[in-house]
C-alpha positions in Angstrom: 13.1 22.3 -0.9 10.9 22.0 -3.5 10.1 18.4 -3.0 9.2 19.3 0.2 6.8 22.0 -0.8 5.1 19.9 -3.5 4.9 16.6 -0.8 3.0 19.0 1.7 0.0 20.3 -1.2 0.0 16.9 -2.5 -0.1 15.4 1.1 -3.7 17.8 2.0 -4.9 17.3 -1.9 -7.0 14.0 -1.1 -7.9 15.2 2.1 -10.1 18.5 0.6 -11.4 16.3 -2.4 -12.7 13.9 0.2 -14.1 16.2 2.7 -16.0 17.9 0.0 -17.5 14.8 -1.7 -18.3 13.6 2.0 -20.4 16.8 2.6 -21.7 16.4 -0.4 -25.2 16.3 1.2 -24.2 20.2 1.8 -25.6 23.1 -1.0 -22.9 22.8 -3.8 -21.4 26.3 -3.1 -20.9 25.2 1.2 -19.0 21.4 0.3 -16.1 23.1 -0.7 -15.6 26.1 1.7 -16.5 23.8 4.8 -13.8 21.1 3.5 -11.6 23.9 3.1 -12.4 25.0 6.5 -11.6 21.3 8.7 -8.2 21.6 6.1 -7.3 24.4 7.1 -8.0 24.0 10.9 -6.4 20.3 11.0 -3.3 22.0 9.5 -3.0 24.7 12.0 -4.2 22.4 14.8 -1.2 20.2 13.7 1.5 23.0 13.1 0.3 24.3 16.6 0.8 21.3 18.3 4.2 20.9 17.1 5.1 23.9 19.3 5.1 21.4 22.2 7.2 18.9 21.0 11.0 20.2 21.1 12.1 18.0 18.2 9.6 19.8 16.2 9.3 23.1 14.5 6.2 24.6 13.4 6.0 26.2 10.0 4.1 29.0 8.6 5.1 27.3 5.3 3.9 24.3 6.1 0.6 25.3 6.9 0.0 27.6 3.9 1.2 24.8 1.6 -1.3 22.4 3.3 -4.2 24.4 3.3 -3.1 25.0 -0.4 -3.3 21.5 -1.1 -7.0 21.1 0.8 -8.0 24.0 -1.5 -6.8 22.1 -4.9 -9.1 19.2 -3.4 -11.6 20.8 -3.0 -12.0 22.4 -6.4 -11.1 18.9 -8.0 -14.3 17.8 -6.0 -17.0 20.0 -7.5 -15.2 19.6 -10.8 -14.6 15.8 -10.8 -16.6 14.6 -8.1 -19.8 13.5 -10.1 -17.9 11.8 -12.8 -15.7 9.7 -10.0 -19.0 8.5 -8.4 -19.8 7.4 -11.8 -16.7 5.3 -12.5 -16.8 4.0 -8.7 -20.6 2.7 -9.9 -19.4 1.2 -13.4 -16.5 -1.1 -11.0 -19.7 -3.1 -10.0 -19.1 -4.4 -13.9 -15.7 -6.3 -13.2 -16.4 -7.4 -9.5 -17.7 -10.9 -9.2 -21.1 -11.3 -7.2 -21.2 -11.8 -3.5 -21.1 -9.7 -0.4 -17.2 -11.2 0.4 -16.1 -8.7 -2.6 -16.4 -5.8 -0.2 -14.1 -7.2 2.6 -12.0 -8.2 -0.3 -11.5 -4.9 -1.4 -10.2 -3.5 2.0 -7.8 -6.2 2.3 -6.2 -5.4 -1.1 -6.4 -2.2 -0.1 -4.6 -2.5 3.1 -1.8 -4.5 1.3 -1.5 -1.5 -1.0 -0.7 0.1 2.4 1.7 -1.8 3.0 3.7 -0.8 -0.1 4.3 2.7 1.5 7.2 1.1 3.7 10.4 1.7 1.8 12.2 -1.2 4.6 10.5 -4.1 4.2 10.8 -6.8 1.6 9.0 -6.3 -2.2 5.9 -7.5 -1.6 6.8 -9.2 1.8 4.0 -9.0 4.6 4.3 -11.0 7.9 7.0 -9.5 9.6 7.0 -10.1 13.3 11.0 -10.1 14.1 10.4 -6.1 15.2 7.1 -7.2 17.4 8.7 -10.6 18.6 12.5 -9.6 19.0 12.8 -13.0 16.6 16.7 -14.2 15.9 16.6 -15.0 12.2 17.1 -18.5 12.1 19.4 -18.6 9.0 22.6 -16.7 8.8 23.8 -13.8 5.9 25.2 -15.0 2.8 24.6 -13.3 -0.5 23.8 -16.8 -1.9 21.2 -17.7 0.0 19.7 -14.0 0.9 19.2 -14.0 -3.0 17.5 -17.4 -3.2 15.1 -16.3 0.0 14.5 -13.1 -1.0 13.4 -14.7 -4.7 11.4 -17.3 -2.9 9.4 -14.4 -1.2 8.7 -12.3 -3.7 7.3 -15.5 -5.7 5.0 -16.3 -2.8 3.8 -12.9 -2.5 2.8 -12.3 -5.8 1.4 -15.5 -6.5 -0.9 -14.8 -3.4 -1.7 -11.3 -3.9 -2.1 -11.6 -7.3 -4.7 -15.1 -7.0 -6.6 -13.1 -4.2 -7.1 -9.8 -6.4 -8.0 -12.0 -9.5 -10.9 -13.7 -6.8 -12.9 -10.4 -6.8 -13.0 -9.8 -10.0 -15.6 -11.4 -12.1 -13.4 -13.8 -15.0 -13.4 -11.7 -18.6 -10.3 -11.7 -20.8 -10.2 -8.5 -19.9 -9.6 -9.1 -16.1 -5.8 -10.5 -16.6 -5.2 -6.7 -17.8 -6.8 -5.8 -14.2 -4.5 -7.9 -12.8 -1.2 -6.5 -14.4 -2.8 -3.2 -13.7 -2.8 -3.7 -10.6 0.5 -5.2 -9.9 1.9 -2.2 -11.9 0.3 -0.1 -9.2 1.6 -1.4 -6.7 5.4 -1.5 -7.7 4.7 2.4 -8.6 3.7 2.9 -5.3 6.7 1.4 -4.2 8.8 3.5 -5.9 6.7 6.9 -5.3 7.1 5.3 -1.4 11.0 4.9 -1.5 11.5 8.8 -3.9 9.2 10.2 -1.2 10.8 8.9 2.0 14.3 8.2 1.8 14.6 10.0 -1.9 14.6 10.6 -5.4 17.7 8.7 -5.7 16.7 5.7 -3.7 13.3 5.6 -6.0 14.1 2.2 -7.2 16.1 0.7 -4.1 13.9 -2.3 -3.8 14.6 -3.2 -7.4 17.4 -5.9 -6.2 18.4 -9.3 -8.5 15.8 -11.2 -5.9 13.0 -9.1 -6.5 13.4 -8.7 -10.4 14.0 -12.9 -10.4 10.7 -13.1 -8.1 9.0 -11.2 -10.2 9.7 -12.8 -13.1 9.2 -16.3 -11.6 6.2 -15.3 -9.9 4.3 -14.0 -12.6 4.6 -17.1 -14.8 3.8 -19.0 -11.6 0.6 -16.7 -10.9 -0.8 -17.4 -14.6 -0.5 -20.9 -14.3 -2.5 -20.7 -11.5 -4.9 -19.0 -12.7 -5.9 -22.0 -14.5 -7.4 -23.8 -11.7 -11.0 -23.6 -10.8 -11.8 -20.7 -7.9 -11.9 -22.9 -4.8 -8.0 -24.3 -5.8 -6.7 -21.1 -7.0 -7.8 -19.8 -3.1 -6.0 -23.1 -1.4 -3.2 -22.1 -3.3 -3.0 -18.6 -2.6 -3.7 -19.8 1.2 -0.2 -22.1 1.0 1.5 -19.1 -0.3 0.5 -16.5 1.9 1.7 -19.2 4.7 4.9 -19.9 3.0 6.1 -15.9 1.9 5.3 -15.2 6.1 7.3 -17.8 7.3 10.2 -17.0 4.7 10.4 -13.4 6.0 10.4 -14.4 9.2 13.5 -16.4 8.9 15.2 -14.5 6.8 18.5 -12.4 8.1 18.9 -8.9 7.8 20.8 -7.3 4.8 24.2 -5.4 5.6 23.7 -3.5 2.5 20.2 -2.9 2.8 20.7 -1.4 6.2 23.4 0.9 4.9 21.3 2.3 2.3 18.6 3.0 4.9 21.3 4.4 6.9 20.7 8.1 6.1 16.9 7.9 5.9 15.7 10.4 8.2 12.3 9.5 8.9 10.6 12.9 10.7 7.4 14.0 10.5 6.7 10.2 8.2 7.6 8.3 11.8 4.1 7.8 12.7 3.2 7.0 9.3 5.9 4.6 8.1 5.2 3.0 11.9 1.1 2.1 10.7 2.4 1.2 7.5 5.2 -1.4 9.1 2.3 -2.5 11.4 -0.2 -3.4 8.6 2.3 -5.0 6.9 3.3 -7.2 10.2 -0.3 -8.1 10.7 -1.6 -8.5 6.8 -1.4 -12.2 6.5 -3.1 -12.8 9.5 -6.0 -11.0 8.5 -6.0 -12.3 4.3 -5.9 -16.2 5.6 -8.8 -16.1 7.4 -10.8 -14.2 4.9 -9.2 -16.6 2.4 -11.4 -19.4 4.5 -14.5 -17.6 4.4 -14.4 -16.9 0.8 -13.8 -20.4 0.2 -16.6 -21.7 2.0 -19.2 -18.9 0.7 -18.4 -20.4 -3.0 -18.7 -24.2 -1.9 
């Protein structure tokens, strides 16, 4: 389909813009044919490959729309490249000082990540019932699913949203950072859910527990804003703790399950399988960067 065609340009786009900023160290007229070039070869490398693998066709298609998409990248490069080096220099204005902002940055951008996995909870990270074969300790009822799933979302934004708000350095102007960025990532959700399961199940994470959570944890997460640094981090510490155990306990959704039913996950498998992974494994890597941040501003 269409979709299709437009999901495998888009999908090579960043990879030819990258490539050619990376050999940017190259004469300006080789950066973009060389980027093209590794494109284009991962592309065919990949279709070729899929020869082997009976559950998999190779495509012509595929790899012209690919190599398509590395092309677009590459030209994006030479004509946007310089000014997105300058806006990556002009972020150095909103992030706060110190060398923890870096390691901050990955880990918010690794939560982002996790986003991309149209199966797990709004916002919810920690999972380990698929890596643990844990029995969820409390049993389905719509009553209590919805005051669980609320309760998680709440923790997850109030802890995501106070370790984002850490890097930044404190303007007025950084609470609009902050809604930015929490607009982002529900876009991404829904780009996540139209892309993999589909354009009708854009907004399937949009339940009554996630729009209460996010309600309730927005005014939560600007009240505790309030608090000087070193509090704000102990709280979004608590939180992370409390939205990983949450998930962990709570039961798996009959209806939730249904609508996943039909989603065919093909050549996204590996992908959504990283995804579920970072996800699994994020709160164990934001607490203890959580400690050392704390401890850097003491």
């Amino acid at each position: 389909t269409g979709f299709d065609l437009a999901i495998n340009v888009f999908a090579y786009l960043p990879l030819g813009f990258l490539l050619t900023l990376a050999l940017r160290q190259l004469p300006t007229l080789l950066a973009a044919p060389t980027a093209l070039l590794l494109g284009t070869l991962l592309s065919f490398s990949m279709e070729s490959l899929q020869g082997w693998l009976p559950s998999r066709v190779p495509s012509n298609l595929d790899f012209f729309t690919n190599t398509l998409g590395c092309a677009i990248g590459a030209v994006l490069a030479l004509w946007l490249g310089h000014r997105v080096f300058r806006y990556i220099a002009t972020l150095r204005y909103w992030l706060a000082p110190g060398t923890h902002v870096e390691a901050g940055l990955v880990l918010v951008g690794l939560w982002l990540l996790t986003q991309l996995s149209p199966e797990t909870f709004l916002f919810g990270t920690g999972d380990l019932r698929h890596l643990l074969e844990i029995t969820p300790a409390v049993p389905y009822a719509p009553p209590s699913f919805l005051l669980i799933e609320t309760a998680i979302v709440v923790c997850n934004t109030v802890a995501i949203g106070l370790v984002f708000f850490a890097l930044l350095v404190e303007r007025k102007s950084s609470l609009v950072l902050l809604s930015s960025f929490l607009a982002l990532a529900l876009a991404i959700r829904t780009l996540a859910a139209a892309i993999l399961v589909g354009p009708q199940q854009a907004l399937v994470w949009l339940t009554p527990g996630a729009m209460l959570g996010l309600m309730i944890g927005g005014a939560a997460l600007t009240l505790l804003l309030l608090p000087p640094l070193p509090w704000r981090i102990a709280f979004a510490g608590l939180a992370l703790m409390a939205g990983t155990v949450l998930v962990n306990l709570t039961p798996p959704n009959p209806y939730s399950e249904a609508a996943m039913a039909t989603w065919q996950q093909g050549h996204f498998l590996n992908f959504n399988g990283l995804t579920r992974l970072t996800a699994s494994l994020w709160p164990f890597l934001a607490l203890p960067y959580l400690m050392l941040a704390v401890r850097k501003k003491q």
